[in-house]
N, C-alpha and C positions, 0 to 999 in steps of 0.2 A: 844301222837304223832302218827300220822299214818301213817302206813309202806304199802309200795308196793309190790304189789306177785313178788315171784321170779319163772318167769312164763317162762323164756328166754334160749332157748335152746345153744350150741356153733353154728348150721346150720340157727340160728331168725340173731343171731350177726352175724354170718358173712356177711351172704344175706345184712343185713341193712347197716353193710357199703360198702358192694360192690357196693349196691344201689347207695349210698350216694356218691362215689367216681364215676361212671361213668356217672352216673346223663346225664347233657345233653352236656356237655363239650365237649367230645370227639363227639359229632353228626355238632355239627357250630363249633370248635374249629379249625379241622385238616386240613382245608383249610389254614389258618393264622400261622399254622407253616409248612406246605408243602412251604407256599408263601418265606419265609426265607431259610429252610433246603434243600428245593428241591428234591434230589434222596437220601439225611440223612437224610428224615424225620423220620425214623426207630431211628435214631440214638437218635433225640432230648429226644426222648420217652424214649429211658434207660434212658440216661443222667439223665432226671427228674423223673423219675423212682426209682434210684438212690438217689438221693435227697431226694423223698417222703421218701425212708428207714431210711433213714440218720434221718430226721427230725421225722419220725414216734417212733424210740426209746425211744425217751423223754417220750413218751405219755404211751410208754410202763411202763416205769420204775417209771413212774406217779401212773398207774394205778395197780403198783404191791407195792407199798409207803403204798398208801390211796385207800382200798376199799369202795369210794362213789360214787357217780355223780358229788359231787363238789370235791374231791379230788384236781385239781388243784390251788382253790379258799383255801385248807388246807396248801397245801403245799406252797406256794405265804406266805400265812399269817406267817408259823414256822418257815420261813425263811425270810424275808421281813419285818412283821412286819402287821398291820391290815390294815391299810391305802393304801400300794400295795395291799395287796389282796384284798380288794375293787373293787381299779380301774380296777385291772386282772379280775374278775367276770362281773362286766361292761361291759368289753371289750366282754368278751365271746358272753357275753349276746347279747352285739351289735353286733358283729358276725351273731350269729343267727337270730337276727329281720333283718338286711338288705339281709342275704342269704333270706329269707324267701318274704322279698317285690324286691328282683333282680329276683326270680325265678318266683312267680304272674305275675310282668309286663311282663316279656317274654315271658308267657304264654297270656297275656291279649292282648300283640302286635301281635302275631300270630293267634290267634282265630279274632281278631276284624276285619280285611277286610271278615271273612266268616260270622261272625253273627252280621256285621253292629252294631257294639254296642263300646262303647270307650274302650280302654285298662282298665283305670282305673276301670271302674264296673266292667270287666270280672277277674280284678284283684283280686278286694275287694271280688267277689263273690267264686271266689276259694278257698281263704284264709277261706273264712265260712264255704266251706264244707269240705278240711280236716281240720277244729280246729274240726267240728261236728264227722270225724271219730277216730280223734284223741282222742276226748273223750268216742268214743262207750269202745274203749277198745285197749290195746296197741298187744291182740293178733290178732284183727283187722285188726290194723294198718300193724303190720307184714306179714298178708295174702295177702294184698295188694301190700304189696313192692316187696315180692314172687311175684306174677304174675307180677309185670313191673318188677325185672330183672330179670328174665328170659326172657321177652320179647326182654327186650334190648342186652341180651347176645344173645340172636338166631338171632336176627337183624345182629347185629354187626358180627357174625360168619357167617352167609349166604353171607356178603359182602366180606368177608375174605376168604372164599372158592370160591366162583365165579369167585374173581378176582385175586389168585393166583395159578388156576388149569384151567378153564375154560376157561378164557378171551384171545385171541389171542395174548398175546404183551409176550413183555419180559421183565427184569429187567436193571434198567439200568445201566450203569456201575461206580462203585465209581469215584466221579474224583477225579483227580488228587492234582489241587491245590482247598484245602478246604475255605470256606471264615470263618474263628473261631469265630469272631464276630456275621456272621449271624448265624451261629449254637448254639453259647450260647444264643442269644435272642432267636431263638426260643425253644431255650428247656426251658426257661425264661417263655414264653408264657405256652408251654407244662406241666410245673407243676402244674397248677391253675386245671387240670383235673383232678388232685389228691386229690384235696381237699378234705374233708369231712371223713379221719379217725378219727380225733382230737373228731368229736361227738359219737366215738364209748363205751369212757370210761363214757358218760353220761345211759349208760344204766346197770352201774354196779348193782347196787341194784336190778334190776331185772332179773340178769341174776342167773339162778340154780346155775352154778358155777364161782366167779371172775374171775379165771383164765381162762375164755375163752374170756377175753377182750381181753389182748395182742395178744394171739392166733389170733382171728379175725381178729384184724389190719394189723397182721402182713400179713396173708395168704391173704386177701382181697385188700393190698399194689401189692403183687406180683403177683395175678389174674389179676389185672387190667394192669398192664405192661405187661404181657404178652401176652390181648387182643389190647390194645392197640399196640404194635408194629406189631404185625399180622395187624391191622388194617392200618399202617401206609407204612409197607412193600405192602397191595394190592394197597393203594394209587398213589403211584411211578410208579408202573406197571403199571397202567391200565388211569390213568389219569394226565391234563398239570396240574404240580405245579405251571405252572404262574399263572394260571386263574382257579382256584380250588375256591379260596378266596372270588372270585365275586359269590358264589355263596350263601342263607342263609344258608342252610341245606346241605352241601357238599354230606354225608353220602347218602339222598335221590337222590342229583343229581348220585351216582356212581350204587344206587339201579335202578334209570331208563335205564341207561345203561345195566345193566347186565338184567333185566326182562322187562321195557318196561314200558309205563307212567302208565298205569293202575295197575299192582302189586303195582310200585314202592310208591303209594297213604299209601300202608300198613306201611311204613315206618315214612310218618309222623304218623301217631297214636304210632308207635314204640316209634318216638320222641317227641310226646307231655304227653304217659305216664314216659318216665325217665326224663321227666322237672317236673311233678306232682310227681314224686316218690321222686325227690330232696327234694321240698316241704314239701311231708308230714311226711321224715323222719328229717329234720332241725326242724319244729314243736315239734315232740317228742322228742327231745333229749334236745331243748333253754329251751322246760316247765321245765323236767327235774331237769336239771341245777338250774333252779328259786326254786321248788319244793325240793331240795335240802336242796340248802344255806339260804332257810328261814330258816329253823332250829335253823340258828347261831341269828336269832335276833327277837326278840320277837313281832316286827311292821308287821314283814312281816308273821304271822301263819297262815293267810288267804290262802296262798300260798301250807302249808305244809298240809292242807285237802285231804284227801283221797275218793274219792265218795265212797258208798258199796256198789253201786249198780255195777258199771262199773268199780271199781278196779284202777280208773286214776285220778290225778290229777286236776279236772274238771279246780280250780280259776286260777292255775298257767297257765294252756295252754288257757285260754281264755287271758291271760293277758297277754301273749306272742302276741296273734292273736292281739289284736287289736293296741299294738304299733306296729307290722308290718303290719299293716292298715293304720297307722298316717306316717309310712316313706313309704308310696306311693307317697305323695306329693312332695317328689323329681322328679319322675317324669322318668327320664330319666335310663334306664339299667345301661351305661356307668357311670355314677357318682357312683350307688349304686353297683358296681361291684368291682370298684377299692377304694371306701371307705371296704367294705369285703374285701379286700384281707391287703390292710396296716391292718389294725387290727387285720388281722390274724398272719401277720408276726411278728408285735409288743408284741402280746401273746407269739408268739412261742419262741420270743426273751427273753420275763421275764423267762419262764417257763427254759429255756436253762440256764437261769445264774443262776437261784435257785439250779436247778440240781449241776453245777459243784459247788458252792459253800459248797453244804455241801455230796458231794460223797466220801469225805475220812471219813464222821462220822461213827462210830463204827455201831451205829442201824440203820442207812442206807444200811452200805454196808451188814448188816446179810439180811435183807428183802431182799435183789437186786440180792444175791449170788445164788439161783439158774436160774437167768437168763440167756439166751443166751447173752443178750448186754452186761453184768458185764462180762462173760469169754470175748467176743472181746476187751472190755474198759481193761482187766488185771487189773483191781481193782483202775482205773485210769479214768476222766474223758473225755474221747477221742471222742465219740462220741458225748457226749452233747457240747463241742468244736467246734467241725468240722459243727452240726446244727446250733449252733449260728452262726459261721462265715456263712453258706449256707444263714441262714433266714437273718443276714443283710445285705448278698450281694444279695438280692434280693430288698428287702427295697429300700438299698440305688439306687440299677438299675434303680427299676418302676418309684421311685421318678427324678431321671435322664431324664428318656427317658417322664416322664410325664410333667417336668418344664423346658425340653432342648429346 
């Protein structure tokens, strides 16, 4: 069996799911909850903020269970039975391939009016060359993620400084009567920006130490809410939340503002590297995962190869790349956007009821006892409660506001 360097500093894991969590979300996103929250759009952002904590536990207390990559695919199975943990793997999996062909097309629809070329090719052609960096090596991949966020964290704080120190306006005042409705949909909306700590515990095997998985998540949870409401606070100030929305790239429209059309060019590159960083960190993390749970079954060993030249996975992450080649053919963002998110909540949902089911077992609760979430939970399943109820009252919304 071939094993993987553990080559993964606590500063690789954090960076990657910071990465992975600001990705490009928060750059077209913050128009579409400005449009609902208005002068709350600050607000939506804890709110869901909030939530991502809530929901990020799990993954904690996952990843402190079963040090693997598939750990939740173990944990599904000792609890469930083989046949859940199947499907729970599946789903990840599928997770992965459709983040990975929603992030290509976005990529492919915004490059194609400049290099006249169709979405689809610029998509497929993406997709080849990080599977090709993903393969050179996974300390590569991480040099790469390093430089786009950083990029995107100095982006994102240059706009947040401009436009709550420098820009002429003021804030504007809370009202009075709140509309509840449109503040829960958009912070409804505002959580999908969080996405992407769930692939941090795919990088356990490689990290020097397991326990900077949680660490990671955790701290890379609460970095990102913290830039994002800064980001959401200069929004209010400085521009109309009616008409934010109409615009692709809001971010860029607020960057023209503050420096003017020619700076503000640097921005899209800002923003087409944290749509490629999404990319090439979902890549590593779906192989991973695949690279994993062959393990468990003897069809799939082709998977659990180790190159020795390049230290990576080579079969799994090609065989990640090219079914998220074949779900191009959907075609549309929108379908492949809101297909990843139900299956993201439907995961988070098994994963949730595994948890409280067996959190009162004796060698549960010994592994989970020096956690922080086991002192909040008092030895009681409270947190993974309160996520379940979060992930299906979201479920049950999208599917609402999607079939209403």
């Amino acid at each position: 069996m071939s094993k993987l360097p553990k080559i993964l500093s606590f500063m690789d894991i954090y960076l990657l799911s910071l990465g992975y969590i600001i990705g490009a979300g928060i750059f077209v996103l913050i128009g579409d909850v400005s449009k609902y929250a208005k002068s709350l759009s600050w607000l939506s952002f804890i709110i869901a903020g909030l939530f991502a904590l809530i929901i990020s536990t799990t993954y904690i207390d996952v990843s402190t269970i079963y040090s693997s990559n598939h750990g939740d695919y173990t944990f599904v199975k000792d609890t469930l039975g083989e046949i859940p943990a199947i499907i729970a793997i599946l789903l990840l999996i599928g997770i992965g391939i459709t983040t990975n062909s929603t992030v290509a097309l976005s990529i492919g629809k915004f490059l194609s009016p400049i290099l006249s070329l169709s979405p689809l090719v610029i998509a497929f052609s993406v997709i080849l060359l990080f599977t090709g960096i993903n393969c050179i090596g996974v300390k590569e991949t991480t040099y790469y993620n390093h430089i786009c966020t950083f990029c995107e964290i100095l982006g994102l704080l240059l706009v947040c400084i401009m436009g709550l120190f420098f820009h002429k306006s003021s804030l504007p005042k809370i009202p009075t009567n709140i509309n509840i409705p449109d503040l829960l949909y958009s912070s409804v909306l505002a959580i999908f920006v969080y996405s992407g700590f769930e692939s941090t515990v795919k990088l356990t095997e490689e990290a020097k130490d397991p326990n900077d998985i949680p660490k990671a998540i955790i701290s890379s949870v609460i970095t990102a809410t913290f830039i994002y409401v800064l980001v959401a606070i200069a929004v209010v100030k400085c521009c109309n939340t009616k008409t934010l929305h109409q615009s692709a790239i809001p971010i860029v429209t607020m960057a023209k503002m503050f420096f003017g059309s020619n700076i503000s060019k640097l921005f899209y590159i800002i923003a087409m590297l944290s749509i490629s960083n999404t990319l090439v960190i979902s890549i590593l993390g779906t192989s991973r995962m695949l690279y994993s749970v062959s393990r468990e079954y003897s069809i799939l060993n082709i998977f659990n190869h180790v190159n020795e030249t390049y230290d990576t996975p080579i079969y799994a992450i090609i065989a990640i790349s090219i079914l998220s080649i074949f779900t191009l053919l959907f075609k549309e963002v929108e379908v492949l956007a809101s297909i990843t998110s139900y299956l993201m909540f439907i995961i988070f949902s098994i994963l949730n009821i595994c948890l409280i089911s067996v959190y009162n077992n004796e060698d549960i609760q010994n592994k989970l006892k020096n956690n922080w979430t086991y002192k909040l939970n008092q030895g009681k399943p409270i947190l993974p409660i309160i996520a379940l109820a979060v992930n299906l009252g979201m479920l049950g919304f999208g599917a609402y506001h999607h079939f209403a």
